[in-house]
C-alpha positions in Angstrom: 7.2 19.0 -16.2 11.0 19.7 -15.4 12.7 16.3 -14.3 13.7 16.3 -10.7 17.3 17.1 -10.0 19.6 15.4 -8.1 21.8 16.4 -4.7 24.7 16.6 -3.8 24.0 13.4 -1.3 22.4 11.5 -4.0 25.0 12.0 -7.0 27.3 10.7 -3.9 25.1 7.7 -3.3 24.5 6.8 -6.8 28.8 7.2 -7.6 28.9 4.7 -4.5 26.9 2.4 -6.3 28.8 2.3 -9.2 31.8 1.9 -7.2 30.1 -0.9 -5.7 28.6 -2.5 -9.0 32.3 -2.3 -10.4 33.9 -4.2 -8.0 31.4 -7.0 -7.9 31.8 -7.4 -11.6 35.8 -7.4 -11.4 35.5 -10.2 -8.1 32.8 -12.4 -10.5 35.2 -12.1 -13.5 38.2 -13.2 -11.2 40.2 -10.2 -12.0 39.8 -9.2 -7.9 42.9 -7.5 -6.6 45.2 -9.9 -4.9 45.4 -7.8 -1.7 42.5 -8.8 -0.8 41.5 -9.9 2.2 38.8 -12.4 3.2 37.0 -12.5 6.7 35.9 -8.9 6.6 32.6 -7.3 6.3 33.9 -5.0 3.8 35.0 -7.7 1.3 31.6 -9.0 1.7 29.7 -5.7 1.1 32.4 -3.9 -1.3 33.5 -7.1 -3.6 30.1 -9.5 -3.5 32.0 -12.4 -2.2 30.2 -14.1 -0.2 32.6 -17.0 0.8 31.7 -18.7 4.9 34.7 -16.1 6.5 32.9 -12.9 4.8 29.9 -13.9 5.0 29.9 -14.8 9.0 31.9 -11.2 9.5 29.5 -9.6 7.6 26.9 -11.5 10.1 28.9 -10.3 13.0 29.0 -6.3 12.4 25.5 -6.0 11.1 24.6 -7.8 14.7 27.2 -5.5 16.6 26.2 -2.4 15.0 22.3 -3.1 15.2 21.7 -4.8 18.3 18.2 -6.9 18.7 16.5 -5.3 21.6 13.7 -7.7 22.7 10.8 -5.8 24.3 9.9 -6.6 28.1 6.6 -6.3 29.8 5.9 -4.0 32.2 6.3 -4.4 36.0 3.0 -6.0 37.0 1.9 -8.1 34.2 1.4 -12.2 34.4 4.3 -13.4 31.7 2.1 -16.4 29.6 -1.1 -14.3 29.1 -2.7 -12.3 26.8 -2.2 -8.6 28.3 1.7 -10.1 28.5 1.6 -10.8 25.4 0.1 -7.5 23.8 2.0 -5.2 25.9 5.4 -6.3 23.4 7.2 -8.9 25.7 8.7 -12.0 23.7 9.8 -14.0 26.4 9.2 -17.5 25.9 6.3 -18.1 28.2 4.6 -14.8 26.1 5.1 -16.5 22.9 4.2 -19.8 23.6 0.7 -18.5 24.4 0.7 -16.5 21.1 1.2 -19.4 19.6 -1.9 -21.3 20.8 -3.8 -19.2 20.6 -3.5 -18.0 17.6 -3.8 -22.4 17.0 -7.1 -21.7 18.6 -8.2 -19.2 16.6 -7.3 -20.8 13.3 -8.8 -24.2 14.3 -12.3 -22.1 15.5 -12.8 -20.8 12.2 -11.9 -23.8 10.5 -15.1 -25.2 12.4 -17.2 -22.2 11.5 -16.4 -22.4 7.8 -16.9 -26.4 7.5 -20.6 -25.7 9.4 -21.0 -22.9 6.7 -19.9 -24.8 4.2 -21.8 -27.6 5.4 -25.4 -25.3 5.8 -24.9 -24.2 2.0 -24.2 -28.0 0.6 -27.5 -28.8 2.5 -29.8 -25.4 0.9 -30.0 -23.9 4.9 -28.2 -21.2 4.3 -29.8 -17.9 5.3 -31.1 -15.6 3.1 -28.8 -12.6 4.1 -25.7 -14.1 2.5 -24.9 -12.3 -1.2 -23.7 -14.2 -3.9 -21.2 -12.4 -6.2 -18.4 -12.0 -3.1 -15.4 -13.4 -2.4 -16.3 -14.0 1.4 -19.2 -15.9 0.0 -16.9 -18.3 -1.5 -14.4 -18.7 0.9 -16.6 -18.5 3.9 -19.5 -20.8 2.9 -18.4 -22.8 0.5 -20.4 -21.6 -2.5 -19.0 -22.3 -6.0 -21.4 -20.7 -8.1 -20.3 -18.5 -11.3 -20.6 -14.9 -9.3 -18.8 -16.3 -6.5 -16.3 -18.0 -8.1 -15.5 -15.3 -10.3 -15.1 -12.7 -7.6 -12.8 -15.5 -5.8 -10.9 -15.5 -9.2 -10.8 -11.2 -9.3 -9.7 -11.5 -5.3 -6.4 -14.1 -6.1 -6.0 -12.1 -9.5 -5.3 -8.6 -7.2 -3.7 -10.3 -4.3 -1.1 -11.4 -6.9 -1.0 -8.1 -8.2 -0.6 -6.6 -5.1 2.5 -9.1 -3.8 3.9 -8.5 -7.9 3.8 -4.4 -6.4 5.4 -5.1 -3.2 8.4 -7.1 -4.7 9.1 -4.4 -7.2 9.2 -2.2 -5.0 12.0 -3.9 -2.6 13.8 -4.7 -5.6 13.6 -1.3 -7.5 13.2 1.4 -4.3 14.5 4.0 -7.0 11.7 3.7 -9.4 9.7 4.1 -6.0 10.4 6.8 -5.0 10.7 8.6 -8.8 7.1 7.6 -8.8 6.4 9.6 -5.2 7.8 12.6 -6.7 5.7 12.3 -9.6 2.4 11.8 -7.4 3.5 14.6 -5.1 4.2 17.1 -7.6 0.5 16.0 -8.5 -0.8 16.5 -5.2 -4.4 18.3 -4.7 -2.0 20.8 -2.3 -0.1 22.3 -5.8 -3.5 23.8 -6.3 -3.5 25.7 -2.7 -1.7 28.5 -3.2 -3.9 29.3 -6.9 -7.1 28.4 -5.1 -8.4 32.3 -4.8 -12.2 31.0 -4.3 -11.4 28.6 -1.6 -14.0 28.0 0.9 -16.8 30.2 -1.2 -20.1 28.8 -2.2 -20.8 26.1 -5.1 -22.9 27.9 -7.7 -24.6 26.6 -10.7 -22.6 27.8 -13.0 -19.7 26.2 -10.9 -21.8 22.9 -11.3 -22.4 22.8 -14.6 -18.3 24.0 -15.5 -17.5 20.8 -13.0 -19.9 18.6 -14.5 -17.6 19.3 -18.1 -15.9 16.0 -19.1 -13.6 17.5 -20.9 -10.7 19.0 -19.0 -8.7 17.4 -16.0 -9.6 18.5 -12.2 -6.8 20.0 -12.4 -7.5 22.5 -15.4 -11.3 23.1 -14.1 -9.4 23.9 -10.6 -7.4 26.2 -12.1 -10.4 27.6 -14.3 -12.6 27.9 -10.9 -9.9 29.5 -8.8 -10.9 26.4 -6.2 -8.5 23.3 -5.3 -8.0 19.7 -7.2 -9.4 18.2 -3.9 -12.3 20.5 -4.2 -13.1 19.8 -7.6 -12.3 15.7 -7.5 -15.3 16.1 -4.5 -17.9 18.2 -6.7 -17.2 15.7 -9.2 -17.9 12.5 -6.9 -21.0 14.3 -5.6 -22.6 15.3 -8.5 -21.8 11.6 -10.5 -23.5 10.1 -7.5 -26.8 12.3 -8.0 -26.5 11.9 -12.0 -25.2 10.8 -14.3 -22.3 13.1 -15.9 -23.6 12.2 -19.9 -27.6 13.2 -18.6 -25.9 16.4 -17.4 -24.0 17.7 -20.5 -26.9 16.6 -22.6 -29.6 18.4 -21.0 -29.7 21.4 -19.3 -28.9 21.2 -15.2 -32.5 20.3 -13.5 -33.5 21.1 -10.4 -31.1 20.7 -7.8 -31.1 17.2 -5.8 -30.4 16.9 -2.2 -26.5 16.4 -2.6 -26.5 19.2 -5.9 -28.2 21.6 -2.9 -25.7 20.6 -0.5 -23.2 21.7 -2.7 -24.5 24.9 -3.5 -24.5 25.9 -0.1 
């Protein structure tokens, strides 16, 4: 796969940066030119300092250039209530009820868990709550080994997930080298190749899908029919059987989903 190349926009950007990155590193070694000026926005943005003069001028244009434009409720609607509220006005009177009641809210389910958690503690709880979830555990209370270990999977990807999200404000670079990856891998790079496009599902289509051996992409490709096509066969027929019953054996009769796709 050729490497991406770069524009004339971003070889700009990125010589900006460097710019940038140089500068910082002369100001931090104290080697800064002595023409410089402090109080301005670009001694703050250009040179890193970040002394009270630059820093509060730097304040000032960002708030000049970007003004915050608070949103106002319609002609007709009661300031202090809830269609106030959700048409986007944040007046005071708007917020304030926000506020309570999103107090309310959190102090009603505070009750509803401790009455759950109380009906589990006491064997009353009915018999349509699942063990093995983390709702179980956080919503009634139960500690047992399923539920605490799906409790433990949920915190394990919510940390993963927050790890994610701070990477990617920090590194918004990488992020977007990664899009162009997953784009040049997109199902619609297979469009144009896709001859058999909208035909009928075979058999002999079925049992080439059911192949574990090459990519969706290759059997796409192979099958003249798109990566989303094939990724879809695939789902369908794993949900019917099992793809090690199908290479092992010859195709049975068709099941309700195989017949759908043959159609």
């Amino acid at each position: 796969m050729a490497a991406p190349t770069r524009t004339d926009a971003e070889f700009r950007r990125a010589a900006a940066r460097a710019r940038q990155a140089e500068r910082q590193a002369r100001f931090a070694a104290g080697t800064a030119p002595a023409h410089l000026v402090h109080g301005k926005a670009s001694t703050y943005s250009k040179w890193g300092c970040h002394c009270g003069p630059c820093t509060a001028a730097a304040t000032a244009a960002r708030t000049k250039t970007r003004p915050v434009v608070e949103p106002e409720a319609p002609p007709g609607i009661v300031h202090g209530s809830p269609a106030g509220y959700r048409s986007g006005c944040l007046c005071d009177l708007c917020l304030a009820y926000s506020a309570r009641a999103k107090a309310q809210e959190n102090a009603t389910t505070r009750a509803r868990r401790a009455r759950q958690h109380q009906q589990m503690a006491d064997g009353l709880a009915p018999a349509s709550v699942k063990h093995g979830r983390f709702s179980t555990y956080r919503e009634w209370g139960c500690k047992c080994v399923p539920c605490t270990r799906a409790a433990m999977k949920a915190g394990r990807l919510s940390k993963a997930r927050a790890k994610k999200k701070a990477y990617d404000l920090q590194y918004p670079e990488a992020v977007a080298a990664r899009r162009w990856v997953m784009q040049r891998k997109s199902p619609t790079v297979s469009v144009p190749a896709a001859v058999r496009r909208g035909m009928e599902w075979t058999s002999a289509d079925l049992e080439t899908v059911a192949r574990n051996d090459l990519t969706a992409a290759q059997l796409a490709g192979l099958l003249g029919r798109t990566v989303y096509a094939v990724r879809r066969a695939r789902s369908d027929l794993n949900r019917t059987r099992r793809l090690a019953d199908v290479m092992d054996t010859e195709l049975p009769r068709f099941t309700e989903a195989l017949e759908r796709l043959a159609q």
